[in-house]
C-alpha positions as CSV (number, residue, x, y, z in Angstrom):
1,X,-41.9,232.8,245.1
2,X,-45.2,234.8,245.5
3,X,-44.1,237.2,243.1
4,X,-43.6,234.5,240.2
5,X,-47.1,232.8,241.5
6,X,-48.7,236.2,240.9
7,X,-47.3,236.8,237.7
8,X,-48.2,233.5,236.4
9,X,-51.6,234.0,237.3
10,X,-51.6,237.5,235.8
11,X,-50.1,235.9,232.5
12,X,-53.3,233.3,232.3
13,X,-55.4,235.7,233.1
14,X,-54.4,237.6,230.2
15,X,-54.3,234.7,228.3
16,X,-57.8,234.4,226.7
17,X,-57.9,238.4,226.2
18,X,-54.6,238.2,223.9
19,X,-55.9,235.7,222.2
20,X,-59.5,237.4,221.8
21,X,-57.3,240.7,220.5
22,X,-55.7,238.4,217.5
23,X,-58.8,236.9,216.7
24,X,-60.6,240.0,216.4
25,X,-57.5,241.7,214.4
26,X,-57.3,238.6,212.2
27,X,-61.0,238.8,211.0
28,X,-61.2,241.5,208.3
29,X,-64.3,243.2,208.1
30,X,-64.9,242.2,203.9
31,X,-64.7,245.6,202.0
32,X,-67.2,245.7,199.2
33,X,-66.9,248.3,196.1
34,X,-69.6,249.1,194.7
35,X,-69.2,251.2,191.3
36,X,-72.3,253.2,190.3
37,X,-73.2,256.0,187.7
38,X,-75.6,258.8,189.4
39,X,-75.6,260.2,192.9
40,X,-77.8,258.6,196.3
41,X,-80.6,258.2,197.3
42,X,-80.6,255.3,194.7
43,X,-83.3,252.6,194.8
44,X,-81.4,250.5,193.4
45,X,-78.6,250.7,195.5
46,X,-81.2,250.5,198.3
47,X,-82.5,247.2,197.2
48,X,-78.7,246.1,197.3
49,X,-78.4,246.7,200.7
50,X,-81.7,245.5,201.7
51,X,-80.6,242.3,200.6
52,X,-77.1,242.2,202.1
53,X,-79.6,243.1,205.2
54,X,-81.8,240.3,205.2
55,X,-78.4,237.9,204.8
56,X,-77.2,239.7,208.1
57,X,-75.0,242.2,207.1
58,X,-74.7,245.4,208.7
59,X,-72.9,248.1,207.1
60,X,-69.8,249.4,209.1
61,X,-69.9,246.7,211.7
62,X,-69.5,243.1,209.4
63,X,-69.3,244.7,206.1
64,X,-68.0,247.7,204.2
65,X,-69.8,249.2,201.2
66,X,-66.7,251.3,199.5
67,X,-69.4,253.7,196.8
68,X,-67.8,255.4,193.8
69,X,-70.4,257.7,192.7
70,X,-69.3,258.7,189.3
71,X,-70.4,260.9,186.8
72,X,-70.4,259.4,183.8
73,X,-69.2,256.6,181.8
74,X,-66.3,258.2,181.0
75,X,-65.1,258.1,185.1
76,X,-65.3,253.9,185.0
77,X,-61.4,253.2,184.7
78,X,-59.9,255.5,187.1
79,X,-63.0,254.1,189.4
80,X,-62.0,251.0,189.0
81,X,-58.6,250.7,189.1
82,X,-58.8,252.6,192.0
83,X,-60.9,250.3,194.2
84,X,-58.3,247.5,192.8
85,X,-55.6,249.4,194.1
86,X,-57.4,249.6,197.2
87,X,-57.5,245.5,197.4
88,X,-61.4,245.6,197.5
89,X,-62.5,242.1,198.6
90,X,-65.4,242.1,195.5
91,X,-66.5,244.9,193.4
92,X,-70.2,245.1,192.4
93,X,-70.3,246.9,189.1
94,X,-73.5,248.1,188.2
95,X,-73.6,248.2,184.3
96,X,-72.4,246.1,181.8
97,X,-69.5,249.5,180.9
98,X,-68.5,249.5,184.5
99,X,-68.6,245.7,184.8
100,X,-66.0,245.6,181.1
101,X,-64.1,248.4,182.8
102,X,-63.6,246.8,186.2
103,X,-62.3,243.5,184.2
104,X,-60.0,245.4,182.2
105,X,-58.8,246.6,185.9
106,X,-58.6,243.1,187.7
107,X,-58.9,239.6,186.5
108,X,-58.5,238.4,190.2
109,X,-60.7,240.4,192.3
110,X,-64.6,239.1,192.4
111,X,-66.5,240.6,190.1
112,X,-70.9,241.0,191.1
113,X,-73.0,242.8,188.4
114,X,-76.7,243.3,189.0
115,X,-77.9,244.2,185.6
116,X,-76.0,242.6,182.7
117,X,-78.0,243.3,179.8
118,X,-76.6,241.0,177.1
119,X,-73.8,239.1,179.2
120,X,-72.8,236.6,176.3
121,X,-73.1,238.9,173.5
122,X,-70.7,242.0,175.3
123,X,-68.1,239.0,176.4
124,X,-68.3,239.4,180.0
125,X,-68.9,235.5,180.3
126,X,-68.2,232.4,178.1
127,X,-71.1,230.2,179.6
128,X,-74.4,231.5,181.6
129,X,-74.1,228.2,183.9
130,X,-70.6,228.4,184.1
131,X,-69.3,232.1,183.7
132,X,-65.3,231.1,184.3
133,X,-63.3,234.0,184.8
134,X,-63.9,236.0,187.9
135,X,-67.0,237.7,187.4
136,X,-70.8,236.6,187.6
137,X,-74.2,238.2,188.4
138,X,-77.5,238.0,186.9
139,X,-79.0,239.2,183.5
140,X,-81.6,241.4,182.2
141,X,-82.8,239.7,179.1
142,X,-82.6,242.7,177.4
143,X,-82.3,240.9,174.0
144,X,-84.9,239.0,174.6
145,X,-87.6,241.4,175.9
146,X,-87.3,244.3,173.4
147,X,-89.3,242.7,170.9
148,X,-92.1,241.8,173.2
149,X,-91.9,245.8,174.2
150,X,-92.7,246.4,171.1
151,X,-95.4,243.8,170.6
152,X,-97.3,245.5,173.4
153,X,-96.8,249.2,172.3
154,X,-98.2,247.9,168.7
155,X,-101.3,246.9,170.7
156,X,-101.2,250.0,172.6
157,X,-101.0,252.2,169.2
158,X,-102.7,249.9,166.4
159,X,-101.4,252.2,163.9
160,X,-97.9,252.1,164.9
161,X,-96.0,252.5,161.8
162,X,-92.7,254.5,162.8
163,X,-91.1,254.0,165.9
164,X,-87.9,255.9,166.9
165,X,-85.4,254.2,169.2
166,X,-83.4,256.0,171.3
167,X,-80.7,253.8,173.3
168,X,-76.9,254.2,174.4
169,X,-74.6,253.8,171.5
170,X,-71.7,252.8,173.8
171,X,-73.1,250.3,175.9
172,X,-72.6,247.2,174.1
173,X,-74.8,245.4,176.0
174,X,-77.6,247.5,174.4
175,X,-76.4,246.7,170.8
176,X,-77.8,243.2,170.9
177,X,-81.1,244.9,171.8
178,X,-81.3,247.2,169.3
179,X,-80.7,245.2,166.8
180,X,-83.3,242.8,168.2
181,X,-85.9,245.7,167.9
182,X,-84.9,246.2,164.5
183,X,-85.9,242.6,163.3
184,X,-89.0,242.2,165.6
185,X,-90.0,246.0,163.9
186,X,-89.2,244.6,160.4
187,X,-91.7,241.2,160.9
188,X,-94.2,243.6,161.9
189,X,-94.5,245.8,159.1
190,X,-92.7,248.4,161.0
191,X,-90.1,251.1,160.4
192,X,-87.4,251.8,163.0
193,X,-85.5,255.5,163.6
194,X,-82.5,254.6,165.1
195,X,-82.3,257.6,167.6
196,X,-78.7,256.6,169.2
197,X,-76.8,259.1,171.6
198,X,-74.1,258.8,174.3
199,X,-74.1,262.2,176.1
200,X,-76.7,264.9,176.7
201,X,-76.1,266.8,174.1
202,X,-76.3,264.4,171.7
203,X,-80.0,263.8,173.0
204,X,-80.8,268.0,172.0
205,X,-80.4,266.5,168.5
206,X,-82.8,263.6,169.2
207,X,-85.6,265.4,170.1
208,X,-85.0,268.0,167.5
209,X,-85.3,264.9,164.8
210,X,-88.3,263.9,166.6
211,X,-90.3,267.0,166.5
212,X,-89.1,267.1,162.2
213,X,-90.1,263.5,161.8
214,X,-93.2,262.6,163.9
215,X,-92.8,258.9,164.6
216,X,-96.1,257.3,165.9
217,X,-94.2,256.5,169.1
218,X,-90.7,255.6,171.1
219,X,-88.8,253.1,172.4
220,X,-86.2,254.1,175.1
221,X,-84.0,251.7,176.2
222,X,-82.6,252.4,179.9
223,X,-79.2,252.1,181.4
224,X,-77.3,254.5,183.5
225,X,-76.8,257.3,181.0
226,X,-80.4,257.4,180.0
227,X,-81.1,257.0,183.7
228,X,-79.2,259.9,184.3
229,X,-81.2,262.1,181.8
230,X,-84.7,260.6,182.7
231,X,-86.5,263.4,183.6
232,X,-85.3,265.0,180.3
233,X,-85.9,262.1,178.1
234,X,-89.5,262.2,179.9
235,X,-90.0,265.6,179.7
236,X,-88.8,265.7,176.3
237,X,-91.4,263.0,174.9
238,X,-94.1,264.9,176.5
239,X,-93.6,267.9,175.3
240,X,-93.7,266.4,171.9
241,X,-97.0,264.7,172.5
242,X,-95.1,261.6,171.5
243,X,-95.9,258.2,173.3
244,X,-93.3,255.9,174.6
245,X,-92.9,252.6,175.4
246,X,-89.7,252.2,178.4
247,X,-88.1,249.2,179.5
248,X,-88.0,250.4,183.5
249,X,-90.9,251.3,185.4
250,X,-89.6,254.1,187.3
251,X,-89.8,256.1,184.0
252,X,-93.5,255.2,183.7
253,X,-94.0,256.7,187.5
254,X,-91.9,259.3,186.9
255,X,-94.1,260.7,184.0
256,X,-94.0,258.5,180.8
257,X,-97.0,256.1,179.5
258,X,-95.8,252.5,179.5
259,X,-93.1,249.9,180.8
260,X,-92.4,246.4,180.6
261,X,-89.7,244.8,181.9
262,X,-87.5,243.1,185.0
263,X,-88.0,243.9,188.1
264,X,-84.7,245.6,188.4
265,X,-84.7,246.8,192.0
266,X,-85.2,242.5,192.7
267,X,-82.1,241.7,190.7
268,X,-79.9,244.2,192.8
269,X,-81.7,242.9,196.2
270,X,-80.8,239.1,194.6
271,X,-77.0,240.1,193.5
272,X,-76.5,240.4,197.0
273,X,-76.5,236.8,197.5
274,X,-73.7,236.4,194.8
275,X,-71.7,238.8,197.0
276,X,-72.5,236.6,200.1
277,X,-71.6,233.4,198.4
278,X,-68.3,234.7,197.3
279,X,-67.1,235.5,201.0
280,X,-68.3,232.4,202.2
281,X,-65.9,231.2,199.6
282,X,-67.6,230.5,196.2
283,X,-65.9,231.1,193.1
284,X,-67.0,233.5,190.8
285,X,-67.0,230.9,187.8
286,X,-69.3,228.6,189.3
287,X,-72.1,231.0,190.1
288,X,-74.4,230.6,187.3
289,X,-75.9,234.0,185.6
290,X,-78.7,234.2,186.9
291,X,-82.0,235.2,185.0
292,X,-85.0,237.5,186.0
293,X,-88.4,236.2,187.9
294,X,-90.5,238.6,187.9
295,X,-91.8,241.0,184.9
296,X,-94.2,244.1,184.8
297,X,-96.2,245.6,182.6
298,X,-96.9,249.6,184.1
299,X,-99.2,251.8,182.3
300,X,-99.8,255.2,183.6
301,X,-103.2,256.9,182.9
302,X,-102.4,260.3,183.3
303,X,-99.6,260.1,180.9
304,X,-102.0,258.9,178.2
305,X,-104.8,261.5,178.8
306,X,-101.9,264.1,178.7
307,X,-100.6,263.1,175.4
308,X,-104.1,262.2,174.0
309,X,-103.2,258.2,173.9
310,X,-106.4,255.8,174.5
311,X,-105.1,252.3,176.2
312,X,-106.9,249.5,175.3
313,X,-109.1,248.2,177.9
314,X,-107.6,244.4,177.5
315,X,-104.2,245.6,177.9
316,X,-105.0,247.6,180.8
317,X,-106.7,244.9,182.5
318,X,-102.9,242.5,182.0
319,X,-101.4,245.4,183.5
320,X,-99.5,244.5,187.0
321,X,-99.7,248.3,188.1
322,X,-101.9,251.0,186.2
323,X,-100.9,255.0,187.7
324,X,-104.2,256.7,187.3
């Protein structure tokens, strides 16, 4: 008898910690993929994860980030369907070719993109306030801002006649801004090169047709390839003498004269609360695209004494950040 009274204590004893093992074996820690063009450190990355932070996640103990660090463009499929084959809970897909690649992969899994420069225009959602389908995330208003770009580099260079545009040829999302440019250049009188490229050594050529033809300045539109090849795009331009107007700021502290644009490092802190909605069990196709808040114009000083550029003292005094 006092062997079955013992082992019936024994077996509620054990009780609670059986139960605590299930629990804790039945909660799967949420396994994120995120899908990224370049290598770390990456500021925008960082931002990501500063925001999945501040919403109290803590990578490896309530969340997994899953990175595919890829090369180039070229590397999105196999990246993708890869993290699909691994049953990734959502996959943040950082451009709007990795985002169009990662659909192609799933039309299930959650789909987060931080960046999408033209979102209706490239197809990746029907409606901004109601995306349907399974992917959502917030937009750069790259259309929109190009021709306001190039307002503000005609006031930086009065005499701005030519201006070459160098831009992605095979991100689609960077179509819708190009042509953009084009008919803002055309109301004001003036003339765009269309400088397009898709791999490094396309970009030799560009800059050999930009030290033949002398535009009066350049517009370089940023996503990951031209990210990738920053500091030869910069380096490029100022070797040239050749002003430039960029759409990201880190160009402009990297080296090059002028940027106006997103905050971009905000809209990969803010896609972080897409992710966080979607595990607390939102649907992708009721998250609204989401636009940005916060724009700034950068002008760096030392750029424009290196090149010979004067900035106009009005425009310097709108500027949210001048590098001197």
């Amino acid at each position: 008898m006092n062997r079955r009274i013992t082992a019936a204590l024994f077996a509620l004893l054990l009780l609670p910690s059986i139960h605590l093992a299930h629990a804790q074996q039945a909660k799967k820690i949420p396994r994120i993929g995120v899908l990224r063009v370049g290598s770390p450190p990456d500021a925008f990355i960082d931002a990501f994860r500063d925001g999945l932070h501040q919403l109290g996640y803590a990578e490896g103990q309530n969340i997994i980030l899953d990175y595919r660090w890829l090369k180039g463009e070229a590397q999105f499929d196999e990246a993708a369907e890869e993290l699909v084959r691994l049953k990734a809970d959502i996959i943040v897909a950082t451009s709007t070719p990795g985002a169009l690649a990662v659909r192609r992969a799933t039309q299930s899994i959650p789909i987060v993109v931080p960046v999408m420069g033209d979102p209706l225009g490239s197809g990746l959602v029907a409606n901004l306030a109601h995306p349907g389908g399974n992917l959502t995330g917030l937009s750069s208003l790259a259309p929109e801002l190009w021709p306001k770009r190039l307002e503000l580099f005609k006031e930086t260079l009065p005499k701005l006649r030519r201006v070459a545009m160098l831009w992605n040829t095979s991100n689609p999302a960077m179509a819708t801004g190009a042509q953009g440019t084009r008919d803002a250049a055309h109301a004001m009188n003036v003339t765009v090169q269309d400088r397009g490229a898709r791999d490094p050594n396309e970009l030799d050529s560009v800059f050999n047709a930009l030290g033949k033809q002398r535009p009066d300045g350049v517009l370089v539109m940023i996503d990951a390839f031209t990210l990738r090849n920053a500091k030869k795009i910069i380096d490029s331009i100022v070797t040239l003498r050749l002003p430039a107007m960029y759409d990201e700021k880190s160009l402009v502290e990297a080296g090059g004269l002028i940027s106006y644009g997103e905050n971009r490092a905000d809209l990969f802190r803010r896609a972080a609360t897409y992710v966080d909605k979607i595990l607390n069990g939102a649907r992708p196709a009721d998250l609204p695209v989401e636009q940005p808040i916060k724009f700034e114009l950068v002008i760096n000083l030392n750029a424009a004494r290196q090149i010979g550029v004067t900035i106009p003292p009005n425009l310097l005094a709108r500027a949210d950040r001048v590098i001197r």
